[in-house]
PQR file of N, CA, C, O and H, with PARSE charges and radii, in Angstrom:
ATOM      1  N   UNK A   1     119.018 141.853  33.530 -0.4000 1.5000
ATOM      2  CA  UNK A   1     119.123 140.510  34.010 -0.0000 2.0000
ATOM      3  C   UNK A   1     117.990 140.174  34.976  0.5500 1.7000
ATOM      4  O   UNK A   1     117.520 139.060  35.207 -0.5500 1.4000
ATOM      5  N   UNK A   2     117.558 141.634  35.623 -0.4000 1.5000
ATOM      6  CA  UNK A   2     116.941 141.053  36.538 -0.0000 2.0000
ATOM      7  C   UNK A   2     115.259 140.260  35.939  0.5500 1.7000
ATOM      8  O   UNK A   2     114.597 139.372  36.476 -0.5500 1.4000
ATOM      9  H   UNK A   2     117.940 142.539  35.435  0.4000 1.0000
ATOM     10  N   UNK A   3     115.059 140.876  34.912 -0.4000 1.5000
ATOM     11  CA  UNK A   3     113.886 141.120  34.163 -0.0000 2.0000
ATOM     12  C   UNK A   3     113.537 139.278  33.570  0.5500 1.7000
ATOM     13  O   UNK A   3     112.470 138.806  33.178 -0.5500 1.4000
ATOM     14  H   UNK A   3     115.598 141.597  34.476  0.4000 1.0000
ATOM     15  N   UNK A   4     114.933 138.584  33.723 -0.4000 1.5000
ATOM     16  CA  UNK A   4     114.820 137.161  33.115 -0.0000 2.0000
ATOM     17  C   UNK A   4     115.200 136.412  34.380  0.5500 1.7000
ATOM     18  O   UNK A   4     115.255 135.197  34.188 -0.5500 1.4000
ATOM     19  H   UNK A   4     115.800 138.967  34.042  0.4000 1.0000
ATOM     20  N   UNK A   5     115.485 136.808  35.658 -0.4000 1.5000
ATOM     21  CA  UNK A   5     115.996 135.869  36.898 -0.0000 2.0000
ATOM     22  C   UNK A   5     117.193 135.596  36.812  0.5500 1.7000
ATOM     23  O   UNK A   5     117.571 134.471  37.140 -0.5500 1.4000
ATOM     24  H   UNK A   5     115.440 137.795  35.814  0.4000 1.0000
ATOM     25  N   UNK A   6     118.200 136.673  36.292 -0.4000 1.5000
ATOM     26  CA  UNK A   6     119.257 135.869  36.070 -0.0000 2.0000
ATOM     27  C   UNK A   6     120.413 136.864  37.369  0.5500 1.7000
ATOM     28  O   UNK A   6     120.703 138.045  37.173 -0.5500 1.4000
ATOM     29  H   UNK A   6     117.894 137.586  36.026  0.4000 1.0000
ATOM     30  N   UNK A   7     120.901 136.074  38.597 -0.4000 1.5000
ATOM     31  CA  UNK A   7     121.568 136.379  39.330 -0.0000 2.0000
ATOM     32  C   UNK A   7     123.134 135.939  39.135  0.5500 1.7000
ATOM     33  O   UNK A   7     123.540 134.779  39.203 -0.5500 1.4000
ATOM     34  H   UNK A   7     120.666 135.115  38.756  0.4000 1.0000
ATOM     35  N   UNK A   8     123.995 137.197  38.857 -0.4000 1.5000
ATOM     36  CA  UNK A   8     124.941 137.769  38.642 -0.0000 2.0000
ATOM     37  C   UNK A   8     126.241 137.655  39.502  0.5500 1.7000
ATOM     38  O   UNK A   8     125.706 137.260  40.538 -0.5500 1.4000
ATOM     39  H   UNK A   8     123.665 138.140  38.801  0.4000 1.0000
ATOM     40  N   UNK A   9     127.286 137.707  39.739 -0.4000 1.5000
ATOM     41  CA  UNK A   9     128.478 137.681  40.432 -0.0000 2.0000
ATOM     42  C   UNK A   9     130.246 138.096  40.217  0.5500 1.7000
ATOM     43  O   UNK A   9     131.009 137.516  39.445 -0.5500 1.4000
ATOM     44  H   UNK A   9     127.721 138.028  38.898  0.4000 1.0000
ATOM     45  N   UNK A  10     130.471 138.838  40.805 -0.4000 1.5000
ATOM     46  CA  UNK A  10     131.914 138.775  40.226 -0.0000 2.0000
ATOM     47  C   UNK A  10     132.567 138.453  41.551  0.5500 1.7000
ATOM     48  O   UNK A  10     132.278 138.869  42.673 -0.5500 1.4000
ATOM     49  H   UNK A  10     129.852 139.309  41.432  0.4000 1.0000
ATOM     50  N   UNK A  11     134.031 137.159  40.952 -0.4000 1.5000
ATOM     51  CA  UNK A  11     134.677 136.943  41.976 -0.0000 2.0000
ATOM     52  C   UNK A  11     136.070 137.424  41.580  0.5500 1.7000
ATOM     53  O   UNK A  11     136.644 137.177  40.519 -0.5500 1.4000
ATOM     54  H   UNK A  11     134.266 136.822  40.041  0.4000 1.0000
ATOM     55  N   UNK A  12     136.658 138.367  42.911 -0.4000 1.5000
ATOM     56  CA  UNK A  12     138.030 138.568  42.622 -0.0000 2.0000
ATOM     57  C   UNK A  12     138.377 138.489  43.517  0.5500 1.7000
ATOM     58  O   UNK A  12     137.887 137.833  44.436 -0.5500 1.4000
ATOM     59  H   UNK A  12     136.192 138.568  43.773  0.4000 1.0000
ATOM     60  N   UNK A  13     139.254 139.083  43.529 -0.4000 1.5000
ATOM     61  CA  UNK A  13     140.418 139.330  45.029 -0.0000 2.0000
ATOM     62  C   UNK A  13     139.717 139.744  46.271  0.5500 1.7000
ATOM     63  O   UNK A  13     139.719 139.067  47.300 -0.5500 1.4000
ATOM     64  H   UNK A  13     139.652 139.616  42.782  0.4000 1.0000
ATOM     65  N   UNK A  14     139.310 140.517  46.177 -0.4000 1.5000
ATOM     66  CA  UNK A  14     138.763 141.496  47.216 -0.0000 2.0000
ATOM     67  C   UNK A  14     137.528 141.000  47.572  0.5500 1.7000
ATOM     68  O   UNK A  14     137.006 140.874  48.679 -0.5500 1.4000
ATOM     69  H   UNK A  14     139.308 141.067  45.341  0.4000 1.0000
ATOM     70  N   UNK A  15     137.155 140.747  46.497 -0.4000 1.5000
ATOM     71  CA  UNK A  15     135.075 139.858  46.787 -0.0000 2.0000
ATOM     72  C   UNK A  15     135.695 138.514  47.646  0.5500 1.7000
ATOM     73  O   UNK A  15     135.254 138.430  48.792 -0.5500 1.4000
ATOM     74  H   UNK A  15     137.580 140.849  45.597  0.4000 1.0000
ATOM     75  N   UNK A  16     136.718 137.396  47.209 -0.4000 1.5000
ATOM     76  CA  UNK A  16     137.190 136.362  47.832 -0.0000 2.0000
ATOM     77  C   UNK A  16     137.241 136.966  48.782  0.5500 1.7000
ATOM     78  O   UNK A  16     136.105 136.979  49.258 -0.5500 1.4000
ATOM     79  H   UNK A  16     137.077 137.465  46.278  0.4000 1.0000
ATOM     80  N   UNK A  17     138.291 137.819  49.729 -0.4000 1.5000
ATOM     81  CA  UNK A  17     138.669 138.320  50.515 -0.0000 2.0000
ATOM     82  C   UNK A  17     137.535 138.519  51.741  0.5500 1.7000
ATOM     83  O   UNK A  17     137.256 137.654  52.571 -0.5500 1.4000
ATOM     84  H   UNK A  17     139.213 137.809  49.342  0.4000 1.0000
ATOM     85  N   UNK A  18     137.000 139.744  51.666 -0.4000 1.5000
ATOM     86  CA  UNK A  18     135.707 139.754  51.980 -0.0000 2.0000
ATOM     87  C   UNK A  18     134.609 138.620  52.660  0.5500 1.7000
ATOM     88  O   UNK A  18     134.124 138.576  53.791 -0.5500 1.4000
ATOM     89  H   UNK A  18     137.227 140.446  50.992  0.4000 1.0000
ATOM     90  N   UNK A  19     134.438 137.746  51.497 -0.4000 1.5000
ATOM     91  CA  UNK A  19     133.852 136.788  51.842 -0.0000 2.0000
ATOM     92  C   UNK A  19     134.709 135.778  52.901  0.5500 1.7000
ATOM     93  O   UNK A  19     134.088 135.388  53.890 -0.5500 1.4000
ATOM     94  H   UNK A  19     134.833 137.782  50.578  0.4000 1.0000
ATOM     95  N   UNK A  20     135.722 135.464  52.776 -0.4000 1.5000
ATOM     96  CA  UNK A  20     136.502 134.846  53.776 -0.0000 2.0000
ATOM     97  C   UNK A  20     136.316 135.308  55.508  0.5500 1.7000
ATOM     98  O   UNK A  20     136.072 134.589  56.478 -0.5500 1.4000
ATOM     99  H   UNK A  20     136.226 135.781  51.972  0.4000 1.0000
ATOM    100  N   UNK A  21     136.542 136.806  55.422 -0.4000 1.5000
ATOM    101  CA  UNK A  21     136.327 137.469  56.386 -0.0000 2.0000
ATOM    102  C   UNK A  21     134.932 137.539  57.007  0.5500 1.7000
ATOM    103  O   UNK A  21     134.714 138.381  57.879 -0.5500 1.4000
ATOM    104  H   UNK A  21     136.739 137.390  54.634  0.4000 1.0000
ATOM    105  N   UNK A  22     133.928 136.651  56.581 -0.4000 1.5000
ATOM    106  CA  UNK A  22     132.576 137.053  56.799 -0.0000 2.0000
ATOM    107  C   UNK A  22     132.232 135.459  57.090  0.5500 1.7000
ATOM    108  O   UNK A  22     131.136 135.036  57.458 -0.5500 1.4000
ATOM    109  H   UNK A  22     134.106 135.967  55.873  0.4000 1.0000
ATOM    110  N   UNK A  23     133.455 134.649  56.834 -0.4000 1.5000
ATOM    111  CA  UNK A  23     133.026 133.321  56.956 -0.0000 2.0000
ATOM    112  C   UNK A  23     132.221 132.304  56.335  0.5500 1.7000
ATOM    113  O   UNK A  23     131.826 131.242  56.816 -0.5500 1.4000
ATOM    114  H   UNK A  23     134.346 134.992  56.535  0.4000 1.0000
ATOM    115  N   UNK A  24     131.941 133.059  54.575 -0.4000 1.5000
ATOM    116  CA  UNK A  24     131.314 132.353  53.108 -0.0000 2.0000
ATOM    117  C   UNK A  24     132.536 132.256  52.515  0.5500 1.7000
ATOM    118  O   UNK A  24     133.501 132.994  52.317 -0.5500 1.4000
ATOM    119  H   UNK A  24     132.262 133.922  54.185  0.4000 1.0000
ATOM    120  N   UNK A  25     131.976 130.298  52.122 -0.4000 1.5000
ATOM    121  CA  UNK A  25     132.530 129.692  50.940 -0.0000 2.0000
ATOM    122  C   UNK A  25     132.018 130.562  49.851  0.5500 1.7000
ATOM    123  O   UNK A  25     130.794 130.515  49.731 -0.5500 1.4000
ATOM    124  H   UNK A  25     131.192 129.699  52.283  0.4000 1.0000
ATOM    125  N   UNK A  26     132.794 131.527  48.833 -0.4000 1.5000
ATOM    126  CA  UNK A  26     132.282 131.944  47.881 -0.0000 2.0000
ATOM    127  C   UNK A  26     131.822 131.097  46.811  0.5500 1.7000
ATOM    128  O   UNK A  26     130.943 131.112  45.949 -0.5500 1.4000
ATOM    129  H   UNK A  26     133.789 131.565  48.931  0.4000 1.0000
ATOM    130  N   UNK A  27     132.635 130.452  47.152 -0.4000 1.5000
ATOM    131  CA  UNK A  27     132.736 129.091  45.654 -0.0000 2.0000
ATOM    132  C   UNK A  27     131.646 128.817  45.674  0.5500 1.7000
ATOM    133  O   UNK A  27     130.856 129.471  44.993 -0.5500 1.4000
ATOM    134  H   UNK A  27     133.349 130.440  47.853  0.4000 1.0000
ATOM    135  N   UNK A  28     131.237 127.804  46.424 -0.4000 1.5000
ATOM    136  CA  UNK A  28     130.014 127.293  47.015 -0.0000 2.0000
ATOM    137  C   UNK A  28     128.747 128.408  47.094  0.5500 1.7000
ATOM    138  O   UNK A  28     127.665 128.009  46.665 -0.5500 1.4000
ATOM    139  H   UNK A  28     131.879 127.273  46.977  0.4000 1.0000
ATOM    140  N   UNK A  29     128.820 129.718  47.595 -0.4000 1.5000
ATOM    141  CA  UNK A  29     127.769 130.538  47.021 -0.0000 2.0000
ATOM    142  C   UNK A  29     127.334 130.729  46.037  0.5500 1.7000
ATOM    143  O   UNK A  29     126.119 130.688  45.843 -0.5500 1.4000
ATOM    144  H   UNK A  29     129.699 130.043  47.944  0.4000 1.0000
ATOM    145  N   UNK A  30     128.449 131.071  44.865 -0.4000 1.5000
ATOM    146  CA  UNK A  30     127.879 130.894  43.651 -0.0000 2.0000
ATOM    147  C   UNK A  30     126.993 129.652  43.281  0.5500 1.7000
ATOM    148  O   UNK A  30     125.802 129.573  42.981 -0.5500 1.4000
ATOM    149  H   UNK A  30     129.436 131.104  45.022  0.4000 1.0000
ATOM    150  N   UNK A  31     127.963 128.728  43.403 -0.4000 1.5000
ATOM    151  CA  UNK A  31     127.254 127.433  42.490 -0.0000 2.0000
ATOM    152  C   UNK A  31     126.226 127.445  43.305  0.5500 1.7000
ATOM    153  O   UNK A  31     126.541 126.387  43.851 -0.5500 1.4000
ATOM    154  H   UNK A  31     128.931 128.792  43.648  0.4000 1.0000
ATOM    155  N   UNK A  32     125.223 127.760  43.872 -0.4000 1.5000
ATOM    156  CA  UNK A  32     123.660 126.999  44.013 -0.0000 2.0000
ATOM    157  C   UNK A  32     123.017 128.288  43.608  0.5500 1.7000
ATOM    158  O   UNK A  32     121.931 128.229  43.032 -0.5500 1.4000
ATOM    159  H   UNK A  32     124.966 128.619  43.429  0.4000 1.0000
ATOM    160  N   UNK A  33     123.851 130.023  43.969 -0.4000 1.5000
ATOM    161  CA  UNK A  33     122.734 131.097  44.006 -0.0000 2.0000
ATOM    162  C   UNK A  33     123.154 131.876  42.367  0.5500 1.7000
ATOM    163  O   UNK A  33     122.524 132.897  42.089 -0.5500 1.4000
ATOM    164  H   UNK A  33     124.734 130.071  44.437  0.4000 1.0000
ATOM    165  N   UNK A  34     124.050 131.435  41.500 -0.4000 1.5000
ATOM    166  CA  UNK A  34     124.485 132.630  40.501 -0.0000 2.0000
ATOM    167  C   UNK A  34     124.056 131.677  39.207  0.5500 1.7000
ATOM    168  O   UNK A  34     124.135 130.451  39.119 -0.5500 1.4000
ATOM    169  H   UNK A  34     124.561 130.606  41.726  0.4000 1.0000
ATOM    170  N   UNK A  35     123.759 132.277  38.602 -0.4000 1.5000
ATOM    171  CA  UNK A  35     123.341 132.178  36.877 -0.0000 2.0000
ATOM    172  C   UNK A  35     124.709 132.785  35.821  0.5500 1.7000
ATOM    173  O   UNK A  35     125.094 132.308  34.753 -0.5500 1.4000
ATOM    174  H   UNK A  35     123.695 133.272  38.674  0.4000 1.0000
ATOM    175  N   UNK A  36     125.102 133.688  36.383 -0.4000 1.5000
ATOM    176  CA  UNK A  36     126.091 134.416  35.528 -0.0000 2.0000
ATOM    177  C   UNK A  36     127.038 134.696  36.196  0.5500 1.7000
ATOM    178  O   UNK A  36     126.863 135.669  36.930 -0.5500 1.4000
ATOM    179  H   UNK A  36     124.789 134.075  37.250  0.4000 1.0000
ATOM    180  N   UNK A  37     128.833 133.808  36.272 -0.4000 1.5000
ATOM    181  CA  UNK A  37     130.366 134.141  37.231 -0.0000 2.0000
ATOM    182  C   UNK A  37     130.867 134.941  36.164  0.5500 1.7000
ATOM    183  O   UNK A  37     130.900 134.513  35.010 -0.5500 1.4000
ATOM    184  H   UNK A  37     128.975 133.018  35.675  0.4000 1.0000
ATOM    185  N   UNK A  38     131.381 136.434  36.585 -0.4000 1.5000
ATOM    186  CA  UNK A  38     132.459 136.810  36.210 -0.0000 2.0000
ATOM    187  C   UNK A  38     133.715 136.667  37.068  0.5500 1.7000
ATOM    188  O   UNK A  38     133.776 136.911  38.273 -0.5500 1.4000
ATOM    189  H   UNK A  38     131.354 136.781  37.523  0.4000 1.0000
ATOM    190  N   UNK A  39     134.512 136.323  36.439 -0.4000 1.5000
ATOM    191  CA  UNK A  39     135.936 136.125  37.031 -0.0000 2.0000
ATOM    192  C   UNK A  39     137.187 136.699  36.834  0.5500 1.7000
ATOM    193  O   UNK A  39     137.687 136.725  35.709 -0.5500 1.4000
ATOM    194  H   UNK A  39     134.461 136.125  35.460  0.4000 1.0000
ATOM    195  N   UNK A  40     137.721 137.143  37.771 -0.4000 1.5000
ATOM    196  CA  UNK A  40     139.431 138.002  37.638 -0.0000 2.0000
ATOM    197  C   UNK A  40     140.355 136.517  36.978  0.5500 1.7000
ATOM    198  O   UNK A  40     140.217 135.317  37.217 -0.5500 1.4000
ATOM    199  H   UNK A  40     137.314 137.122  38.685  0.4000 1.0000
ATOM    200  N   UNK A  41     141.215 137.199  36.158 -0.4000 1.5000
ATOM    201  CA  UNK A  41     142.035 136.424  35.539 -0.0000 2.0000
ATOM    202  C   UNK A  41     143.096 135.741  37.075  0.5500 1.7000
ATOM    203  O   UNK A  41     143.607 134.622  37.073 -0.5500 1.4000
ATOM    204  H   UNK A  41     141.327 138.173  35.964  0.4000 1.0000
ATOM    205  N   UNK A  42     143.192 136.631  38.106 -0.4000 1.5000
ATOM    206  CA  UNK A  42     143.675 136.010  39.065 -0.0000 2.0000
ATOM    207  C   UNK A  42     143.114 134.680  39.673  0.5500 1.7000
ATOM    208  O   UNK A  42     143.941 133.938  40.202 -0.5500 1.4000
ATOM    209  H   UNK A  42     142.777 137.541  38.108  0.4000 1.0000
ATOM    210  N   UNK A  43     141.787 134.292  39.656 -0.4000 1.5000
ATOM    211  CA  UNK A  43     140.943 133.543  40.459 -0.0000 2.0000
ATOM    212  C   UNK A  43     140.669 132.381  39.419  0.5500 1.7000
ATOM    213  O   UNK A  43     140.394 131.314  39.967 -0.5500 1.4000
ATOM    214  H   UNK A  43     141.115 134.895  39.226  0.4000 1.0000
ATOM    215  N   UNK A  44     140.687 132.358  37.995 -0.4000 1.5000
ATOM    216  CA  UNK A  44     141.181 131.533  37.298 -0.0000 2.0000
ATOM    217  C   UNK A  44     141.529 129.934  38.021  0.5500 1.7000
ATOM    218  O   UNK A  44     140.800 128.970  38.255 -0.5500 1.4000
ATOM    219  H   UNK A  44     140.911 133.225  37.550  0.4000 1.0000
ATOM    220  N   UNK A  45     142.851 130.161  38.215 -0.4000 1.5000
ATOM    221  CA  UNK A  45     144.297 129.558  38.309 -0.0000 2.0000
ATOM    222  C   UNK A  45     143.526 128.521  40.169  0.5500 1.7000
ATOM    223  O   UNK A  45     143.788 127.335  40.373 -0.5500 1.4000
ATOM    224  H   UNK A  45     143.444 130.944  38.025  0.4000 1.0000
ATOM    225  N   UNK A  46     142.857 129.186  40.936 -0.4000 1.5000
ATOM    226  CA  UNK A  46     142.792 128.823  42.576 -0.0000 2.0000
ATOM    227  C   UNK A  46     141.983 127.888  42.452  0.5500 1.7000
ATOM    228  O   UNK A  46     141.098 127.871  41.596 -0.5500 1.4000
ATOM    229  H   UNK A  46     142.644 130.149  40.771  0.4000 1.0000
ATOM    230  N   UNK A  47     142.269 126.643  43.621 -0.4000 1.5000
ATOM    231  CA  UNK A  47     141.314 125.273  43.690 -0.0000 2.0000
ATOM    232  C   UNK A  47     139.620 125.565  43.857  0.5500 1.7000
ATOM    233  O   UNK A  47     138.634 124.852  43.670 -0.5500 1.4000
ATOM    234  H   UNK A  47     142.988 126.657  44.316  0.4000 1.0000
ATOM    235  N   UNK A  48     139.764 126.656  44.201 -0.4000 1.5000
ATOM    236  CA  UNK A  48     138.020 126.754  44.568 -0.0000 2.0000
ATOM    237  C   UNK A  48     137.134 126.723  43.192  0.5500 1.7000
ATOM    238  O   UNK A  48     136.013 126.270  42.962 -0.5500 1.4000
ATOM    239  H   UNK A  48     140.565 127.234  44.353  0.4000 1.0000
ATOM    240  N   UNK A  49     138.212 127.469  42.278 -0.4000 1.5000
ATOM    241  CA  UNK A  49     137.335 127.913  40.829 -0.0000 2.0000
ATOM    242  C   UNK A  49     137.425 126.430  40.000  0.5500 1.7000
ATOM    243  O   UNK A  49     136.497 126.015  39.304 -0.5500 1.4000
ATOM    244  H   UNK A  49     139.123 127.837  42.465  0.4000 1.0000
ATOM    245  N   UNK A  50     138.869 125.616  40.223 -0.4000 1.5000
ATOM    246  CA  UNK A  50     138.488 124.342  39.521 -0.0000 2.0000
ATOM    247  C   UNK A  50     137.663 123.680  40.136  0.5500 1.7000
ATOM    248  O   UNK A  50     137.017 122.936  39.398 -0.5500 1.4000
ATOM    249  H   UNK A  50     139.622 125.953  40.788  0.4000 1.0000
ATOM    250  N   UNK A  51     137.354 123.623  41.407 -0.4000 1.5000
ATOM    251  CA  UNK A  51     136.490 122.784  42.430 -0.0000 2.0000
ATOM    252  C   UNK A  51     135.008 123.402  41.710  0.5500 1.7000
ATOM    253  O   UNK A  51     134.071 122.684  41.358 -0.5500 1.4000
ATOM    254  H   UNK A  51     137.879 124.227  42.006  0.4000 1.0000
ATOM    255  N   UNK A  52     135.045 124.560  41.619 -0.4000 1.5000
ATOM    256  CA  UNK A  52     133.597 124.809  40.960 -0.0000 2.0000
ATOM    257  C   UNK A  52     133.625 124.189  39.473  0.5500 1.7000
ATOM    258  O   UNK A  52     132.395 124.158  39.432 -0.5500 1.4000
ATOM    259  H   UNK A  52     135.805 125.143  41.905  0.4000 1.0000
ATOM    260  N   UNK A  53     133.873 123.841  38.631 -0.4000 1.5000
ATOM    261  CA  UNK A  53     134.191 123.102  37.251 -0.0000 2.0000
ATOM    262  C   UNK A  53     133.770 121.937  37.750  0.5500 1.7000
ATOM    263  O   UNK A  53     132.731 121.387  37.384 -0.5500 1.4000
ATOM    264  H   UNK A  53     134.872 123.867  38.664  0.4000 1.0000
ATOM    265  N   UNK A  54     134.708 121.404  38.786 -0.4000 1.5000
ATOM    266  CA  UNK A  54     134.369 119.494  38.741 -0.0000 2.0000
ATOM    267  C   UNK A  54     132.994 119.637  39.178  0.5500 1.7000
ATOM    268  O   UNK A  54     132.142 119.013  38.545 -0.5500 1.4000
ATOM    269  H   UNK A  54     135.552 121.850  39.084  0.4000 1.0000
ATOM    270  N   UNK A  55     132.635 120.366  40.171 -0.4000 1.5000
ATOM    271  CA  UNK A  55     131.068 119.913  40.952 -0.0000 2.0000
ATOM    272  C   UNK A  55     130.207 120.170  40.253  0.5500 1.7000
ATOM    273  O   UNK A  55     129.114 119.622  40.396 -0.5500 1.4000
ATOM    274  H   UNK A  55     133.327 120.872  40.685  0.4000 1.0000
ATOM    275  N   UNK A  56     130.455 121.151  39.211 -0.4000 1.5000
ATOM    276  CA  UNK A  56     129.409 121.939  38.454 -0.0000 2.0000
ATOM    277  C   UNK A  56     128.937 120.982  37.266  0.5500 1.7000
ATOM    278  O   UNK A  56     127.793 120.681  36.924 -0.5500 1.4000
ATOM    279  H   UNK A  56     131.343 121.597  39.095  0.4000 1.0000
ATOM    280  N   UNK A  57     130.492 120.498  36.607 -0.4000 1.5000
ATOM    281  CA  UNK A  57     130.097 120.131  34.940 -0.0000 2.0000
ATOM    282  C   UNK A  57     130.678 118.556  35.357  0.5500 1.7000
ATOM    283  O   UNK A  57     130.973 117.855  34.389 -0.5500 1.4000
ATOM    284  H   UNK A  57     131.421 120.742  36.885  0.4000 1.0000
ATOM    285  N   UNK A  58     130.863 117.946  36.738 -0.4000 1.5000
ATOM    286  CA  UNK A  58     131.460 116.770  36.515 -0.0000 2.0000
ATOM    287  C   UNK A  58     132.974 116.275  36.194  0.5500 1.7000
ATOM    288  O   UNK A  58     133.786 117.091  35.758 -0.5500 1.4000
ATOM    289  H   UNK A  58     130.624 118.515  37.524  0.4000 1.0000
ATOM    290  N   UNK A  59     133.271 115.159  36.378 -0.4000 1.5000
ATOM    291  CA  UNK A  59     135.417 115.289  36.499 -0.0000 2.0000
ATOM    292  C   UNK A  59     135.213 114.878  34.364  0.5500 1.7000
ATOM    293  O   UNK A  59     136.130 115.273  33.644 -0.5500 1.4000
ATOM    294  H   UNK A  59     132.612 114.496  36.731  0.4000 1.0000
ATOM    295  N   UNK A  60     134.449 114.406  33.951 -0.4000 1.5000
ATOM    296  CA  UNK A  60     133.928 114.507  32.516 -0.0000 2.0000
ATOM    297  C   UNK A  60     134.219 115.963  31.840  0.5500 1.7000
ATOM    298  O   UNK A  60     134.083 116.019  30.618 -0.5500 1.4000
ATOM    299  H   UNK A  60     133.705 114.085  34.536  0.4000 1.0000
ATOM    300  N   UNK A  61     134.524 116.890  32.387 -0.4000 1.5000
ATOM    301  CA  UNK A  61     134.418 118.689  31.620 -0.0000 2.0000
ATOM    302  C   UNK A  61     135.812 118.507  30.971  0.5500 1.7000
ATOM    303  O   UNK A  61     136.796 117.860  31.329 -0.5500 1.4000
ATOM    304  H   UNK A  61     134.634 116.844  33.380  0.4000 1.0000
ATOM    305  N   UNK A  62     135.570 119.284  29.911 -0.4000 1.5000
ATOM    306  CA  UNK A  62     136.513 119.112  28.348 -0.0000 2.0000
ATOM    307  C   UNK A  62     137.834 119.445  29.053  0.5500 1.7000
ATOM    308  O   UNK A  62     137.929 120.436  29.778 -0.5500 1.4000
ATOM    309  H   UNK A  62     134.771 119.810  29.621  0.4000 1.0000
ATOM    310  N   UNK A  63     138.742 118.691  28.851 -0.4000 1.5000
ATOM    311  CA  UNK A  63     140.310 118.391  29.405 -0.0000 2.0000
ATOM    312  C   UNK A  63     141.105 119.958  29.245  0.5500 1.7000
ATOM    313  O   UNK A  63     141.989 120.375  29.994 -0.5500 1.4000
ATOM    314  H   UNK A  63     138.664 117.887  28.262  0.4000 1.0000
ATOM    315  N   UNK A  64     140.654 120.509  28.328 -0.4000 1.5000
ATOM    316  CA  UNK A  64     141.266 122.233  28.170 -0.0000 2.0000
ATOM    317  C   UNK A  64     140.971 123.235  29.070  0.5500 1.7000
ATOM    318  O   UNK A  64     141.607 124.271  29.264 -0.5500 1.4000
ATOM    319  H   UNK A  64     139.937 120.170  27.720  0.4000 1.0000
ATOM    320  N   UNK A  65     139.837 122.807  29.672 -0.4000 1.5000
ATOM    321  CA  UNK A  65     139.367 123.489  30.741 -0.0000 2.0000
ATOM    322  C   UNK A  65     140.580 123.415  32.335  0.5500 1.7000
ATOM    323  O   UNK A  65     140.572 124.061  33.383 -0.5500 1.4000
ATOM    324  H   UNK A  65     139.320 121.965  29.515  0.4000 1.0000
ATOM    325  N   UNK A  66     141.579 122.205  31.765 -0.4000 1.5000
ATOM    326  CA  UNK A  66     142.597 122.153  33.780 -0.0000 2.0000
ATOM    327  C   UNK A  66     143.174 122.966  33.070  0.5500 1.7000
ATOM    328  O   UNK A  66     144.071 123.400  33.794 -0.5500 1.4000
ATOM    329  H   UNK A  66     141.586 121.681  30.914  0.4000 1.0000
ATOM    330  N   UNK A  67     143.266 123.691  31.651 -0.4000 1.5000
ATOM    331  CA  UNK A  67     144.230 125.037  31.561 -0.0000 2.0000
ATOM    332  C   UNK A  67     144.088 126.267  31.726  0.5500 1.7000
ATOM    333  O   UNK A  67     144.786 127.231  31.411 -0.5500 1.4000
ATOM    334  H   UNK A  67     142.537 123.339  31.063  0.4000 1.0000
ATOM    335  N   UNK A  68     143.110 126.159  32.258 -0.4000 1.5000
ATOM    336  CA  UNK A  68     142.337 127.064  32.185 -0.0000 2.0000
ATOM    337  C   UNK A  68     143.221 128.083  32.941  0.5500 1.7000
ATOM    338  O   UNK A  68     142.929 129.233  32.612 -0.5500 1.4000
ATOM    339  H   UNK A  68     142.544 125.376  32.514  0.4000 1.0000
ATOM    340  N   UNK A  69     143.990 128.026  33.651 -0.4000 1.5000
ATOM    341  CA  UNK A  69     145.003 128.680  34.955 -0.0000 2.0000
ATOM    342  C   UNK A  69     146.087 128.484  34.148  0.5500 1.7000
ATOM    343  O   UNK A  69     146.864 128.024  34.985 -0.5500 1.4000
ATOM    344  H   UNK A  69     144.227 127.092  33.919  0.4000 1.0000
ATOM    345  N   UNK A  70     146.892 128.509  32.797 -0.4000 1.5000
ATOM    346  CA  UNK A  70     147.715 129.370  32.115 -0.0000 2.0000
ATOM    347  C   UNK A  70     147.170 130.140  30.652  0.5500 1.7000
ATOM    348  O   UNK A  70     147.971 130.250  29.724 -0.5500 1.4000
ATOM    349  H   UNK A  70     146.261 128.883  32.117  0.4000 1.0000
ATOM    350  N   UNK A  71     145.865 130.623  30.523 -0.4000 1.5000
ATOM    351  CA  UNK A  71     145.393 131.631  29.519 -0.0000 2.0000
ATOM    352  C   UNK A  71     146.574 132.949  29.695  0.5500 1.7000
ATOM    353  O   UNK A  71     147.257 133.189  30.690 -0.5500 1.4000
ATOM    354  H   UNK A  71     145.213 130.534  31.276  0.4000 1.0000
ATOM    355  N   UNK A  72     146.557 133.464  28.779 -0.4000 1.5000
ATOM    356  CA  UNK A  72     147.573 134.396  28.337 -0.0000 2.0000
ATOM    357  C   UNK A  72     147.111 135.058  27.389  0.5500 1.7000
ATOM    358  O   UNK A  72     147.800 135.921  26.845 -0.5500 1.4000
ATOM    359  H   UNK A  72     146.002 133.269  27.970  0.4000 1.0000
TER
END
């Protein structure tokens, strides 16, 4: 990844966590510094990750996406 600029991330429990404790919006970190979110099926479902959807792709992003927080 590094070889194409492409900066990486995983958010879970513990990375949220962490970051809370350190006093970073993770959410908000990603969206300006990451190219590529991996995400825990837990973090799914939390306002920060839909808050990253609306700011990212607009309140316009495909309507299947607010389900995104009951995948199964």
């Amino acid at each position: 990844m590094k070889a194409f600029k492409l900066e990486a991330r995983a958010i879970n429990a513990v990375t949220k966590m962490t970051a809370e404790k350190e006093g970073i919006n993770i959410w908000r970190q990603v969206q300006v510094q990451v190219s590529i979110l991996l995400v825990s099926p837990e973090m799914l479902s939390t306002p920060g990750f839909e808050n990253l959807l609306l700011n990212s792709w607009g309140v316009g992003f495909r309507p299947m996406f607010l389900q995104i927080g009951y995948i199964r």
